[in-house]
C-alpha positions in Angstrom: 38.8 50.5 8.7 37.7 51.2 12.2 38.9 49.8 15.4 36.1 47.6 15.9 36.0 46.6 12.5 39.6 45.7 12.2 38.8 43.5 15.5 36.3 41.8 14.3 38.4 41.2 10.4 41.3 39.8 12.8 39.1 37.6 14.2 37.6 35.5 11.3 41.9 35.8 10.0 42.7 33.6 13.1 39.7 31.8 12.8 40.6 30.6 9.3 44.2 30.2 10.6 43.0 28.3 13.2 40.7 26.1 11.0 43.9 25.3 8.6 46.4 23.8 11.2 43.1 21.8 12.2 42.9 20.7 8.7 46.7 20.0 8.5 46.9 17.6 11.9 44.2 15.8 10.5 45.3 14.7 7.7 48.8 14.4 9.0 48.0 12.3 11.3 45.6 10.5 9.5 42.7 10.6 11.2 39.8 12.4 8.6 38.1 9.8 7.5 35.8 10.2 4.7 34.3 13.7 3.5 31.3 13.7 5.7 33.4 12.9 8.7 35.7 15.2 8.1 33.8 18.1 7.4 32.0 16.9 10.7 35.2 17.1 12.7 35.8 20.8 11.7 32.0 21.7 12.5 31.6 22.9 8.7 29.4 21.5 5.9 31.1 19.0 3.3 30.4 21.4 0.5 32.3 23.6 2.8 35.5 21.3 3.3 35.4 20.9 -0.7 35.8 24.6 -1.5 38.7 24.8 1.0 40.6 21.8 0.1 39.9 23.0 -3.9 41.3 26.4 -2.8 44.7 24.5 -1.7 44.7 22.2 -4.1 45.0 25.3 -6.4 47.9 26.5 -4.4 49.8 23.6 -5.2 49.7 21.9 -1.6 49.0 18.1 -2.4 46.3 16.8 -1.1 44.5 13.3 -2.6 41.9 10.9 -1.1 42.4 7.3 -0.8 38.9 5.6 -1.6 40.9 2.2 0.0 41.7 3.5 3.4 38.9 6.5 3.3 41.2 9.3 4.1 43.1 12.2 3.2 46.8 12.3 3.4 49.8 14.4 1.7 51.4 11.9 -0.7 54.8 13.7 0.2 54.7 12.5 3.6 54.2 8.6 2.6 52.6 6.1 4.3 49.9 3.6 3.4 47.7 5.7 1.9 50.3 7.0 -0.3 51.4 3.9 -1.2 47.6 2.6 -2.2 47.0 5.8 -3.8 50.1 4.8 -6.6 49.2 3.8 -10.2 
């Protein structure tokens, strides 16, 4: 790999980085909203924001939507959502 090309590779690596702490203070702080909104807030398309969220889903981090309150949240951290979101 090249200079330029390793550049340009680190790049899109913080770019991504960048795009997950985005993705984490959302839904930490509970402010996503539903899908489209979401996906709007990060500037990428919803089918977009589902193949990233699957990806981490499949990593084990848990993320759910409540269809009550319209958001995402991590049912670890509790809250309202996680407390709606129980069977």
């Amino acid at each position: 790999m090249g200079v330029r090309s390793a550049r340009v590779y680190s790049g899109k690596v913080f770019k991504q980085i960048e795009q997950l702490q985005r993705i984490h203070r959302l839904i930490a702080a509970g402010r996503t909203g539903q899908p489209d909104d979401f996906a709007r807030k990060l500037g990428i398309s919803t089918r977009r924001l589902h193949d990233i969220l699957d990806e981490l889903r499949s990593r084990g981090v848990p993320i759910r939507y409540c269809h009550v309150v319209k958001n995402y949240f991590f049912p670890t951290l509790g809250g309202d959502a996680a407390l709606l979101s129980q069977p």
